[in-house]
Rosetta silent file (secondary structure, phi, psi, omega in degrees, C-alpha in Angstrom):
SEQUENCE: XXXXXXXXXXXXXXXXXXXXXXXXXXXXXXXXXXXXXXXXXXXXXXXXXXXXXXXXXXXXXXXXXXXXXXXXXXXXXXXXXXXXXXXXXXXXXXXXXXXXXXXXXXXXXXXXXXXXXXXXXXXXXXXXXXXXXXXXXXXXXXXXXXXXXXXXXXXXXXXXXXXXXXXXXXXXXXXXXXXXXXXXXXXXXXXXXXXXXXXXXXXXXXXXXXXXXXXXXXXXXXXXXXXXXXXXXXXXXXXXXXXXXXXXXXXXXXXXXXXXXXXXXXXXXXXXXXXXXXXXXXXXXXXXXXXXXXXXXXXXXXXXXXXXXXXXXXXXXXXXX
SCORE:     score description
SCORE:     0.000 S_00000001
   1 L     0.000  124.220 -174.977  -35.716   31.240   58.497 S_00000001
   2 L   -65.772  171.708 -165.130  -38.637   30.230   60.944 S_00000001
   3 H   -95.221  -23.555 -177.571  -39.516   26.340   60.609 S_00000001
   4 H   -82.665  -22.496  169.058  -43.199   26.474   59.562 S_00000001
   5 H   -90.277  -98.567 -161.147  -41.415   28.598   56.239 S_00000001
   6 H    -7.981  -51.120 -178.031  -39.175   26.240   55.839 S_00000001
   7 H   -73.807  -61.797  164.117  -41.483   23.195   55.562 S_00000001
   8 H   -21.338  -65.296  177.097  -43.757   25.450   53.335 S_00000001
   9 H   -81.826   -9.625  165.460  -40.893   25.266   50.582 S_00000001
  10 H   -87.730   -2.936  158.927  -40.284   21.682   51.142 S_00000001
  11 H   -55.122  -59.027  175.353  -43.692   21.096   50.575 S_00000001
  12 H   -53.426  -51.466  175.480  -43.641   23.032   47.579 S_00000001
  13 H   -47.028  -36.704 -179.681  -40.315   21.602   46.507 S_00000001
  14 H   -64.738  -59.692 -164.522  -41.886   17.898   47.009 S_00000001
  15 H   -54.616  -19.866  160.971  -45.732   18.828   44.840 S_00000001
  16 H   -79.158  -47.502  172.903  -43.286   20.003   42.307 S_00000001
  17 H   -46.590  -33.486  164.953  -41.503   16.951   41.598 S_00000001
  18 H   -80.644  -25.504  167.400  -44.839   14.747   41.833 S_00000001
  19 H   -36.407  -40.405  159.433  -46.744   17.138   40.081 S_00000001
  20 L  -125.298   58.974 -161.906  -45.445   15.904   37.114 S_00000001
  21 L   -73.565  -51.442  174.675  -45.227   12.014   37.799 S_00000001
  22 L  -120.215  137.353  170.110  -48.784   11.488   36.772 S_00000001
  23 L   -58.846  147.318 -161.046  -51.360   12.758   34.404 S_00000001
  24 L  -108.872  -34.027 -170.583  -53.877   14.677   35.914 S_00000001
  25 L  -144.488 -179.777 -164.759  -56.552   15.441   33.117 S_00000001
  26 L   -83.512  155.700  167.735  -58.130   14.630   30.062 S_00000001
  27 E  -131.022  157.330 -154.952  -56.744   15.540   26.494 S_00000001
  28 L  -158.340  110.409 -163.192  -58.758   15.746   23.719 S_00000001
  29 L   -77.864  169.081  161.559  -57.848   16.009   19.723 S_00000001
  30 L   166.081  123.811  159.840  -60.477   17.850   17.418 S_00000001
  31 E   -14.197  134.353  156.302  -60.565   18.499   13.962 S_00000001
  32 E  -137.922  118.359  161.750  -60.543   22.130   12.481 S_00000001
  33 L    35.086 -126.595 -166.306  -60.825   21.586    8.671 S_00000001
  34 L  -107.707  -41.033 -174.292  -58.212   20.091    6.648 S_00000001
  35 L   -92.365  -10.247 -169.145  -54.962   22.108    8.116 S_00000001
  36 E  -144.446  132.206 -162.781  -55.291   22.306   11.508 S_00000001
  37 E  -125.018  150.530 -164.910  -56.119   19.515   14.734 S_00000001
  38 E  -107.573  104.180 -172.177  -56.928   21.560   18.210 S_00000001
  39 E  -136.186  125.731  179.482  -55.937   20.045   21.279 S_00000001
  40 E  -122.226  148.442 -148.495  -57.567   20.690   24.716 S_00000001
  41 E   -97.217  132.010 -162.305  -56.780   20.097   27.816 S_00000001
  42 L    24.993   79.632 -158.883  -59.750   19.531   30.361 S_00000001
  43 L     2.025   57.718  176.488  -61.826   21.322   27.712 S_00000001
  44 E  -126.436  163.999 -171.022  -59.798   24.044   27.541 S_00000001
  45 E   -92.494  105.277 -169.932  -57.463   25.128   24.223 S_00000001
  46 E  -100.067  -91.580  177.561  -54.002   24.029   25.251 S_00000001
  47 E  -143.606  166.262 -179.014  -52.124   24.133   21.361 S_00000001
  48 E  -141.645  148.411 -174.054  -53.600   23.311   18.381 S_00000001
  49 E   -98.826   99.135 -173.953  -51.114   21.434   15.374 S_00000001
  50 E   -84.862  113.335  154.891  -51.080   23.871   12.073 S_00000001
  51 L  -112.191  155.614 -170.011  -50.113   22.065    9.235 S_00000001
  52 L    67.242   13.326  179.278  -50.354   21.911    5.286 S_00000001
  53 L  -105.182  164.297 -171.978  -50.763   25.919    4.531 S_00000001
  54 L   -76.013  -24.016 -176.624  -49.235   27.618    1.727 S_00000001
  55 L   -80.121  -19.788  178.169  -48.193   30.099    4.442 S_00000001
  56 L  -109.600  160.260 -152.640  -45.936   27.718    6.521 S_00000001
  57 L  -125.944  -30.027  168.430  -43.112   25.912    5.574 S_00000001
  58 L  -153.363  163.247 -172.076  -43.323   23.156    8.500 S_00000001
  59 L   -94.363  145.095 -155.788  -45.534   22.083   10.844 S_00000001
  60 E  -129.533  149.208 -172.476  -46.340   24.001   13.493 S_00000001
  61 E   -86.849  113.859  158.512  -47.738   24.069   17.492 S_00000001
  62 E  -151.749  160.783  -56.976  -49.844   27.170   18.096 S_00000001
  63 E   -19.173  138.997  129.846  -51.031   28.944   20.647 S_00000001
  64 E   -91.460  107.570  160.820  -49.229   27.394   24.034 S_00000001
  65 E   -35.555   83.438  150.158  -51.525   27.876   26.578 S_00000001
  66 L   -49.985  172.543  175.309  -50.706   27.561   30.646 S_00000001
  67 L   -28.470  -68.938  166.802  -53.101   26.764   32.816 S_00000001
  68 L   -81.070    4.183  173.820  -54.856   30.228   33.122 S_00000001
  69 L    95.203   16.557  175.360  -54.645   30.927   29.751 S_00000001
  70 L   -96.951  159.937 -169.293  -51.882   32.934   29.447 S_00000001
  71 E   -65.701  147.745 -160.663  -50.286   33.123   26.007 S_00000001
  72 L  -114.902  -21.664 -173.352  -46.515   31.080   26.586 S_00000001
  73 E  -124.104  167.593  170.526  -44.924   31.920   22.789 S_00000001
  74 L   -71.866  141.010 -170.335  -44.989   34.879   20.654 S_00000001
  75 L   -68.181  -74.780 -159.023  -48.406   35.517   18.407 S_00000001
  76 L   -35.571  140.646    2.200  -46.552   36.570   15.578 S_00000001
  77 L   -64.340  -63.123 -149.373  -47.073   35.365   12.291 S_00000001
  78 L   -91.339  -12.380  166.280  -50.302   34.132   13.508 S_00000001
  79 L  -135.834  140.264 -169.320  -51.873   36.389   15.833 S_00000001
  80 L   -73.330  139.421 -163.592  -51.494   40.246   16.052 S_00000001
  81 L  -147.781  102.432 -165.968  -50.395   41.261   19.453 S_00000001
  82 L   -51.220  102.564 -168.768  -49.942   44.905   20.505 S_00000001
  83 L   123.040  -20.755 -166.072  -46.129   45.819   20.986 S_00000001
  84 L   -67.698  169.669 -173.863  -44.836   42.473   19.816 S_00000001
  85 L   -77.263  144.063 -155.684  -42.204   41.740   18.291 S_00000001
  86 L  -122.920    7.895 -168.732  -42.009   41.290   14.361 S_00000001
  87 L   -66.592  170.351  153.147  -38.254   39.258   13.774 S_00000001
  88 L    11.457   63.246  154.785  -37.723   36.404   12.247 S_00000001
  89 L   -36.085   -1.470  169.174  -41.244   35.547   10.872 S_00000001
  90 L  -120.490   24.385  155.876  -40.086   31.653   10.628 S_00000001
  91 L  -119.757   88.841 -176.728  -40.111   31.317   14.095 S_00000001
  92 L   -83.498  115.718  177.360  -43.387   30.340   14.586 S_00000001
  93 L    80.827  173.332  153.006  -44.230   28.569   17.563 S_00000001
  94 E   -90.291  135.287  174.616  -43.345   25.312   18.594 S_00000001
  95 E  -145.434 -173.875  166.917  -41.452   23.752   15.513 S_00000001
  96 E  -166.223  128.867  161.136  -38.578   21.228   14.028 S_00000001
  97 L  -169.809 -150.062 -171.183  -36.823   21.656   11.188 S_00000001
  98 L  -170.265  160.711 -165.036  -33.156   22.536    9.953 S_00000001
  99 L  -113.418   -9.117 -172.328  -31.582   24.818    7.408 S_00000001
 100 L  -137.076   57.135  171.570  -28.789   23.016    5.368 S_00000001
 101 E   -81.338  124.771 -168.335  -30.257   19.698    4.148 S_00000001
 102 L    23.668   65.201 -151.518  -28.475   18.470    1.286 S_00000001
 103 L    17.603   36.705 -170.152  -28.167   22.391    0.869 S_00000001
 104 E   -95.334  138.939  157.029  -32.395   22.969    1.171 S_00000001
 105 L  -122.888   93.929  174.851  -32.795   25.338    3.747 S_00000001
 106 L   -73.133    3.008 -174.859  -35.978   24.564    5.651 S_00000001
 107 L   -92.141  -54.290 -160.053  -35.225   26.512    8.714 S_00000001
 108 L   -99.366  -30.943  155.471  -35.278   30.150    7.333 S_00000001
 109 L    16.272  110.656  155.039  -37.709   29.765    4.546 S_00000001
 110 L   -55.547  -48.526 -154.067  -40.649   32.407    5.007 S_00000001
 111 L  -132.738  133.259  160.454  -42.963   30.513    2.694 S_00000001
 112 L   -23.586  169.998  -28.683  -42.788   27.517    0.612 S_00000001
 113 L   -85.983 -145.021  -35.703  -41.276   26.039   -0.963 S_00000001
 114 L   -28.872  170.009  152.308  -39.407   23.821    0.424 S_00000001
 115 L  -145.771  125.907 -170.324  -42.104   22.319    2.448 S_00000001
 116 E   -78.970  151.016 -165.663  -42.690   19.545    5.174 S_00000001
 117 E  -124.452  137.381 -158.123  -45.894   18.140    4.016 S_00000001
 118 E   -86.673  147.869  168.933  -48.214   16.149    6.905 S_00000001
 119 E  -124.835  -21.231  166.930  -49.015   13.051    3.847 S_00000001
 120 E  -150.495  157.267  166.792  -50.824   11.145    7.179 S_00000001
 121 E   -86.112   83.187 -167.695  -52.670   11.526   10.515 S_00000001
 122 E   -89.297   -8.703 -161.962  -51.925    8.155   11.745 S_00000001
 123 E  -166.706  119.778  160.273  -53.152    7.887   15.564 S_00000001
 124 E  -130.988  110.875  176.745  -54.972   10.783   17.410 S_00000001
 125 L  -144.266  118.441 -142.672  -56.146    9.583   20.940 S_00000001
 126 L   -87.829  164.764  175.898  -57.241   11.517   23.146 S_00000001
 127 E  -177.803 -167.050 -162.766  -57.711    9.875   26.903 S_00000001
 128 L   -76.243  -75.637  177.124  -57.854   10.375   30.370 S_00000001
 129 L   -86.053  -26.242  175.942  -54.420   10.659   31.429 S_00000001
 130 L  -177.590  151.966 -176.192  -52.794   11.495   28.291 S_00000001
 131 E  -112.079  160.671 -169.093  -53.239   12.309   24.353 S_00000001
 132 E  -124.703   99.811  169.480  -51.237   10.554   21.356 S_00000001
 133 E  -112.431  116.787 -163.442  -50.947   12.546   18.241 S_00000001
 134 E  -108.393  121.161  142.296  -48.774   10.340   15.303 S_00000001
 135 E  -167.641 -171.604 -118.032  -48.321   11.386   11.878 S_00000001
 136 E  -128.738  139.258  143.981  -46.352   10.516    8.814 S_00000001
 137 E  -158.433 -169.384 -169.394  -44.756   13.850    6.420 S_00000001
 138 E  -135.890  118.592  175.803  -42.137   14.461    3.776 S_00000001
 139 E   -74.364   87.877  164.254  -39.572   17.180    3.699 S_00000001
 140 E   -53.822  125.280  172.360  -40.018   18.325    0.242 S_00000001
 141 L   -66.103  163.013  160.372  -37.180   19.877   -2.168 S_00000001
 142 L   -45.317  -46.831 -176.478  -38.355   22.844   -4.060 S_00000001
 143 L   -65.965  -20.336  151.180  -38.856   20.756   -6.905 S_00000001
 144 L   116.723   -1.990  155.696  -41.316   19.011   -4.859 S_00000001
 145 L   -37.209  106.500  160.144  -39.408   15.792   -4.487 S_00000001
 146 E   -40.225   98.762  153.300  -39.455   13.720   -0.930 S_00000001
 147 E   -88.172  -28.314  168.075  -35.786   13.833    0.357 S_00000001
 148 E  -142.706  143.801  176.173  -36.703   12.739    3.988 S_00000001
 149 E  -104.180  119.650 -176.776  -39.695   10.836    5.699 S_00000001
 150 E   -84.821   89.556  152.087  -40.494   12.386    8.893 S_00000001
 151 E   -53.341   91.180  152.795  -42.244    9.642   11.789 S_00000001
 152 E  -108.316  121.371  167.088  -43.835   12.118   14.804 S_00000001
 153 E  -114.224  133.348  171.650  -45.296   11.126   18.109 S_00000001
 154 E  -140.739  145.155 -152.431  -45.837   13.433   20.065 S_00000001
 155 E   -95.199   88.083  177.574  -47.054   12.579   23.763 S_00000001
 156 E   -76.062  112.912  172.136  -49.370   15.227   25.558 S_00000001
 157 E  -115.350  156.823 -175.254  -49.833   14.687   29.504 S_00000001
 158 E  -144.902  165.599 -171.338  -51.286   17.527   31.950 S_00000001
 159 L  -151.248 -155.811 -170.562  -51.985   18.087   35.538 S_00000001
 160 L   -62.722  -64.514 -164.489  -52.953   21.360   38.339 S_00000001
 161 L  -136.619   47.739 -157.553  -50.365   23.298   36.932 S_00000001
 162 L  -147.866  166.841  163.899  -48.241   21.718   34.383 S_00000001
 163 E  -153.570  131.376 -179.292  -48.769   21.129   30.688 S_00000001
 164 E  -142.710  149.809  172.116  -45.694   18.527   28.767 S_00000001
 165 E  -130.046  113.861 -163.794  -45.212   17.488   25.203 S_00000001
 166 E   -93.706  152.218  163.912  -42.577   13.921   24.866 S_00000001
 167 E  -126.952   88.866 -156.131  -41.537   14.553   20.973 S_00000001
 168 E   -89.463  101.290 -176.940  -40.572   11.265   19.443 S_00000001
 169 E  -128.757   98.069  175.186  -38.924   12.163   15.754 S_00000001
 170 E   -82.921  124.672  173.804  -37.532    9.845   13.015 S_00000001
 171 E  -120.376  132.527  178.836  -36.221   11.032   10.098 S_00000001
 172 E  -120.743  160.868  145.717  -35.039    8.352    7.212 S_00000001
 173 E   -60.908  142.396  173.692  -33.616    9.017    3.782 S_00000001
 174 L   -98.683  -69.272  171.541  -35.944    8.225    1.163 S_00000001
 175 L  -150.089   32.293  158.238  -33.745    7.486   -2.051 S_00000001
 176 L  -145.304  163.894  178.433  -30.847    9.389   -1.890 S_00000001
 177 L   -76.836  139.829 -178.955  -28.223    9.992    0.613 S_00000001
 178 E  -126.214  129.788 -173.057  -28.793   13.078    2.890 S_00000001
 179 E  -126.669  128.782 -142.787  -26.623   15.268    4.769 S_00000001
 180 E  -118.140   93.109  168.453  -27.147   17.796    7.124 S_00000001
 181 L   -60.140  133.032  173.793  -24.295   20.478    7.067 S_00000001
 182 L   -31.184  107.056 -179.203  -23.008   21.784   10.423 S_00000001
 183 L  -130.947  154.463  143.907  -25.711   25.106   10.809 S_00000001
 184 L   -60.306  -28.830 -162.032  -26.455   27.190   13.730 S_00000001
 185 L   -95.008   61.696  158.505  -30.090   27.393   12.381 S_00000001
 186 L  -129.062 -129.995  -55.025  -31.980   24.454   14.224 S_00000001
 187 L  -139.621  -51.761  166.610  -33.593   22.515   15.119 S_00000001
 188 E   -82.787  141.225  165.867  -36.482   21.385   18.033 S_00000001
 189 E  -179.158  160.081  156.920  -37.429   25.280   19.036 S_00000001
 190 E  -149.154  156.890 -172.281  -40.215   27.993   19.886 S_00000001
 191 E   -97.637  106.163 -175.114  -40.217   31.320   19.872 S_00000001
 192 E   -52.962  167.910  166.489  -41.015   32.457   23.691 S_00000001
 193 L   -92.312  152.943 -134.967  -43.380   35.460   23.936 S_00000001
 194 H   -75.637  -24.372 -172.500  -41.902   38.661   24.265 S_00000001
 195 H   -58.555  -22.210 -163.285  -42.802   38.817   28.485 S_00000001
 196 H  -129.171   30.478  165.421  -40.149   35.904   28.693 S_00000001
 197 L  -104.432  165.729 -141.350  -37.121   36.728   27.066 S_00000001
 198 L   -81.937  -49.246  177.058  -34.004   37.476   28.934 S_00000001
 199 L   -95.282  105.204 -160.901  -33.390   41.079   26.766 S_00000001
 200 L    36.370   33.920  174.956  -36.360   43.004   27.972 S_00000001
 201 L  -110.932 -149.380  179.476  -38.421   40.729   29.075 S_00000001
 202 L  -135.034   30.613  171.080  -38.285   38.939   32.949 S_00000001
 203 L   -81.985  137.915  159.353  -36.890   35.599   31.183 S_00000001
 204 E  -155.115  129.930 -155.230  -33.828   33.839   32.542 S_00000001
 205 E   -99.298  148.122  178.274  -32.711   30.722   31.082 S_00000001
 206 E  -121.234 -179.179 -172.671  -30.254   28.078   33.700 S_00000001
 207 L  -152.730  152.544  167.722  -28.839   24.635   32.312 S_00000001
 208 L   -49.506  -10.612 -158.418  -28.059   20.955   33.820 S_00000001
 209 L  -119.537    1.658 -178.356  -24.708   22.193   33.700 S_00000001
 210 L    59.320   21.991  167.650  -25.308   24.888   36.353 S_00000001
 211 L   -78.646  160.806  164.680  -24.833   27.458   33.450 S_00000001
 212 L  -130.848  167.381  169.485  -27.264   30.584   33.393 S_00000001
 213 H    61.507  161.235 -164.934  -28.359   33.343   30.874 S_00000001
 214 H   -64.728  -24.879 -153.436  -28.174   33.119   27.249 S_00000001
 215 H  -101.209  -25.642  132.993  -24.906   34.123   26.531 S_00000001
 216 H   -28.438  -51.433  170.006  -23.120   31.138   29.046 S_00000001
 217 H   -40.621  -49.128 -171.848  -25.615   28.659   27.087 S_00000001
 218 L   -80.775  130.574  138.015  -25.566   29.741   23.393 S_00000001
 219 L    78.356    0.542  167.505  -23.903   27.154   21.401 S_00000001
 220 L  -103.134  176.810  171.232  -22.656   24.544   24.757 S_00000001
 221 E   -77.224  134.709  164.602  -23.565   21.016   25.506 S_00000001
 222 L  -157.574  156.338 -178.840  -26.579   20.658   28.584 S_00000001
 223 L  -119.577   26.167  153.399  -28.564   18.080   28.622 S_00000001
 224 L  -172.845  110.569  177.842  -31.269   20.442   29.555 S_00000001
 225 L   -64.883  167.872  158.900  -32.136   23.905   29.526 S_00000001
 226 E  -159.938  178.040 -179.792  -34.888   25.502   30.969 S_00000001
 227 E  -163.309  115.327 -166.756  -36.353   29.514   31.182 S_00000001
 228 E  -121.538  138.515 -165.317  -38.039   30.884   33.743 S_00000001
 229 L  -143.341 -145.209 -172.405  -40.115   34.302   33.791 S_00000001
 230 L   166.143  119.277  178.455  -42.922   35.932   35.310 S_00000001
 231 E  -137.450  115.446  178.762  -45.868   38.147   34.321 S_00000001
 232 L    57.014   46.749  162.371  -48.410   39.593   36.697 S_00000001
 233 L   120.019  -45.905 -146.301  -47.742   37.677   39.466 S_00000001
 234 E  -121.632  131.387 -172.455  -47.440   34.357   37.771 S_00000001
 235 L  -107.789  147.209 -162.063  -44.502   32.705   37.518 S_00000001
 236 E  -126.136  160.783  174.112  -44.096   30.142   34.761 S_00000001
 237 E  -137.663  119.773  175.749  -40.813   27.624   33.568 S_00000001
 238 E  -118.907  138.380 -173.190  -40.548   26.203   30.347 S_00000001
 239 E  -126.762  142.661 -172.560  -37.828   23.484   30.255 S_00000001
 240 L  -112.125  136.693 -165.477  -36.469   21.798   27.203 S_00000001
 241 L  -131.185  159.478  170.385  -35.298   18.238   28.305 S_00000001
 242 E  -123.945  142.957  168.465  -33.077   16.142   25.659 S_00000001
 243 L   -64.758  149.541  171.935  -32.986   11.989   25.806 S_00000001
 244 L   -67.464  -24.570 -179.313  -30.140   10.337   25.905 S_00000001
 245 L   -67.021   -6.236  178.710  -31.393    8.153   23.081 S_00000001
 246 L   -97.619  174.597 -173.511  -31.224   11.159   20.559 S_00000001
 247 L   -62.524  146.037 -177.426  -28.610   12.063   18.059 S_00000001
 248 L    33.519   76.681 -173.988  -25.217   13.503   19.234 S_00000001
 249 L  -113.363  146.714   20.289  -26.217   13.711   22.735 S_00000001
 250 L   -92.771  121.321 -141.245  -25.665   15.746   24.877 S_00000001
 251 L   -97.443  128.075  156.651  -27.143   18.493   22.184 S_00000001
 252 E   -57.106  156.812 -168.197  -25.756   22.016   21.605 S_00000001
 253 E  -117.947  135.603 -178.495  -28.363   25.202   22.620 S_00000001
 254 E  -120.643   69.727  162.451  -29.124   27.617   19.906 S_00000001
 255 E   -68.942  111.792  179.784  -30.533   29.955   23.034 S_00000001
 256 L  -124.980  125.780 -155.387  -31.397   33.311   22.385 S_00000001
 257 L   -84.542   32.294  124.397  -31.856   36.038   24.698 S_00000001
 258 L   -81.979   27.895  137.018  -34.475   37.406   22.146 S_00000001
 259 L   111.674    7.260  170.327  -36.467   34.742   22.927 S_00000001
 260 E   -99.294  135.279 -174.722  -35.596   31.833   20.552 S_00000001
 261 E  -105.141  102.820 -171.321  -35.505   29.007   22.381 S_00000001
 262 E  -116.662  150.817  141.414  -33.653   26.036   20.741 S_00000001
 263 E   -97.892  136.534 -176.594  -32.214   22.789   20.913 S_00000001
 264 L  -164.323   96.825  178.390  -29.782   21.590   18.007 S_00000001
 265 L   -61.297   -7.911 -165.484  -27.479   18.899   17.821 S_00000001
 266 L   -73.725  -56.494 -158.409  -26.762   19.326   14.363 S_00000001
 267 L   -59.017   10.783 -127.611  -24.618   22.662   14.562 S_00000001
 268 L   -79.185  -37.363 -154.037  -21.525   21.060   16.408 S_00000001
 269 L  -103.354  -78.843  168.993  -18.846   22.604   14.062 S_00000001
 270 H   -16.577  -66.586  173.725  -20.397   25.722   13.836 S_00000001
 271 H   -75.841   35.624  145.765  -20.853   26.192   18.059 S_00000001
 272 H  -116.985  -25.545 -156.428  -17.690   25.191   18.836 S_00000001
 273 H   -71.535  -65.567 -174.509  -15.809   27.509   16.490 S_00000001
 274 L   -20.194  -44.325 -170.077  -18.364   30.304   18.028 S_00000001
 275 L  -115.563   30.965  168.147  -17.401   29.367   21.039 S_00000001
 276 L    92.090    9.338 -163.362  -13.875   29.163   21.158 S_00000001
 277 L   -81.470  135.548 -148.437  -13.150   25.573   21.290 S_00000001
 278 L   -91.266  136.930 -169.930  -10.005   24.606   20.250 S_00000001
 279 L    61.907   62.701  178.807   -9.796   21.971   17.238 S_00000001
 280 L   -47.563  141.863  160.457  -13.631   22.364   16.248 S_00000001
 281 L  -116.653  136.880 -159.705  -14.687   19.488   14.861 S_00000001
 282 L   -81.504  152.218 -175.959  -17.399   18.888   11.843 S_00000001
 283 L   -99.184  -54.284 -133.344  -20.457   16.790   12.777 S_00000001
 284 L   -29.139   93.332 -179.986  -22.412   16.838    9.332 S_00000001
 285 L   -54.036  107.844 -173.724  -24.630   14.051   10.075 S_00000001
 286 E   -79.380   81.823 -177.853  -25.033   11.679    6.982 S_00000001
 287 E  -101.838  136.910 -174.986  -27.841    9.284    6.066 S_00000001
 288 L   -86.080  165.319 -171.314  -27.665    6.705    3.514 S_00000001
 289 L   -46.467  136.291  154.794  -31.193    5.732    1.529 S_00000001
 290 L   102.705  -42.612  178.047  -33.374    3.873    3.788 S_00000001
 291 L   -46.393  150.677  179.424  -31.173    4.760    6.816 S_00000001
 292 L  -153.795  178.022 -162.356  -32.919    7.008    9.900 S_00000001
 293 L  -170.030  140.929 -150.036  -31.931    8.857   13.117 S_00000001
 294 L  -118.374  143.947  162.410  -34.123    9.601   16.282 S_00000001
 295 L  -136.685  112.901  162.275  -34.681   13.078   17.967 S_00000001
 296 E  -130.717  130.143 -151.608  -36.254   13.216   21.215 S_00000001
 297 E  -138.411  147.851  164.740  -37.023   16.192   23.234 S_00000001
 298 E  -134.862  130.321 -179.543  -39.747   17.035   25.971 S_00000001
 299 E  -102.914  128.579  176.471  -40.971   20.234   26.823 S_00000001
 300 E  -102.138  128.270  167.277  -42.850   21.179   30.471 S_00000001
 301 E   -98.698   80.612 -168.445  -44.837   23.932   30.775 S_00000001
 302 E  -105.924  129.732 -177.949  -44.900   24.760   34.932 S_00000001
 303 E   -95.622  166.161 -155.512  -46.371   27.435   36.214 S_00000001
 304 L    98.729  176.876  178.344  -44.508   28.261   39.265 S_00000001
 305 L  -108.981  144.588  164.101  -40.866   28.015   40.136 S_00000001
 306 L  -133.964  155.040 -162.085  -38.374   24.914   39.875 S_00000001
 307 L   -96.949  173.924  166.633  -35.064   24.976   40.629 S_00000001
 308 H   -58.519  -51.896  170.252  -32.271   23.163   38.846 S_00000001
 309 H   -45.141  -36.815 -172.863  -32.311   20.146   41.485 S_00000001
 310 H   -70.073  -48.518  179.496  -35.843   20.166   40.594 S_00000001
 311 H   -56.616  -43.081 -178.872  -35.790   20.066   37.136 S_00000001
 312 H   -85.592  -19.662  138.927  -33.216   17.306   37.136 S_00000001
 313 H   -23.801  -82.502  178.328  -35.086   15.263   39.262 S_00000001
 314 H   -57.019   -4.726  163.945  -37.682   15.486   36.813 S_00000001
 315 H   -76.057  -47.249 -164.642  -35.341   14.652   33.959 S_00000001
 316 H   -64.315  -24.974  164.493  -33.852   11.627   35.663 S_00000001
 317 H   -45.043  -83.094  167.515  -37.771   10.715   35.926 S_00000001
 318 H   -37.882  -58.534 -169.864  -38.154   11.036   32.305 S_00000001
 319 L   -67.714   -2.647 -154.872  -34.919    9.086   31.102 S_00000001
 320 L  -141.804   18.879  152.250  -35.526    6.222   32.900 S_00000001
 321 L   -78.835    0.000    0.000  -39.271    5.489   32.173 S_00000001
């Protein structure tokens, strides 16, 4: 390899790791009617946070944007997209939810109910360097009963070529005890767009663990994934990072190489049976009334390529602000 290429990728190798050290541009909340808040990034449409419709079941981030505007998840349910793909209408997006709460299943739900219900918009502030979106909701029973109060911050910062969302999530018991049976079907996740899945798309997902592809992935411990594709030129990486500070960490992958992309710490009994481990052991995480439990996840949107060293750089970055 001549020496002037050589320096060329350590250049590159360095602006990605500082690329995303600091925010680069402004973010900026705005209103759309009662269900939906719009958030753009150097006036541009970055995601906007759908909430409250009789058609959704939790709330959810859509469209993800990159940089040039290409779409990053699948349109379906909300926007028609020629060729796409039509599964599993309740993967919408960016979302969080879970399927076996005190035996409510909020994960596969088409429609209400159940439903998580936004009850407040506590903090939206938009700024220079980075936007703050807070708000308060209640996972609703069928009957329409609170069983858990949901606390979300979620942290937007942006740069040249990066877009990341920190996802800060507390869930308490309200006034009864609640317990969340061992499921495959959780929990932080979006549904990539069809260009970046693994099975017939130009997706390929790698792990902190130096696993690759979906089927090495599905259902292990990492204590980050990430999936990297490429359409018309431009190649993009979306990486799922988990804190150490969240529940049962280092968190099981509900990866799928049809394009849902999950994290879920919950399923522990389930993914080890799956995956051969010998003396599986049940998780089914319990909270007494008043009691809570923190999930925190960050997602990077880079266009370009990063490598695993790169990526874990930028995790080690993350954990230890």
């Amino acid at each position: 390899m001549a020496r002037s290429h050589r320096l060329s990728l350590v250049v590159i190798s360095v602006f990605a790791l500082l690329a995303l050290g600091a925010s680069q541009a402004e973010v900026k909340f705005v209103r759309q009617g009662e269900t939906e808040i719009k958030v753009l990034v150097d006036g541009k449409h970055f995601t906007s946070l759908h909430y409250n419709r009789a058609d959704l079941v939790k709330p959810v981030f859509f469209p993800i944007y990159s940089t040039k505007g290409t779409l990053l998840v699948r349109g379906y349910p909300f926007l028609e997209v020629e060729g796409e793909s039509r599964d599993h209408p309740h993967h919408a997006g960016v979302f969080f939810t879970y399927d076996d709460v005190n035996g409510i299943g909020f994960w596969n739900a088409p429609k209400p109910p159940p439903q998580i219900v936004v009850k407040e918009i506590k903090r939206l502030e938009g700024g220079k360097d980075k936007g703050i979106l807070q708000f308060v909701a209640e996972w609703n029973a069928p009957s329409g009963k609170p069983v858990l109060r949901e606390d979300r911050t979620v942290t937007i910062t942006a740069g040249r070529n990066w877009r990341a969302m920190d996802f800060q999530i507390v869930l308490t018991a309200v006034d009864t005890t609640v317990r969340f049976a061992d499921t495959k079907e959780g929990m932080f996740a979006l549904r990539v767009a069809d260009w970046l899945r693994e099975r017939g798309g130009t997706g390929k997902y790698f792990s902190s663990e130096g696993t690759e592809t979906a089927d090495q992935i599905w259902g292990r411990r990492a204590k980050w994934v990430a999936l990297s594709g490429e359409k018309e030129g431009e190649r993009v990486v979306i990486a799922m990072l988990a804190h150490p500070s969240s529940v049962n960490f280092p968190p099981y992958w509900h990866a799928r190489n049809y394009g849902l992309f999950s994290v879920n710490p919950l399923g522990q009994w389930r993914f080890q049976t799956d995956t051969g481990v010998e003396n599986p052991q049940y998780l089914n995480l319990t909270l007494e009334p008043g009691k809570s439990c923190l999930f925190r996840y960050k997602l990077i949107f880079y266009e370009g390529q990063l490598s695993k060293e790169q990526v874990d750089k930028l995790y080690q970055e993350w954990i230890s602000q």
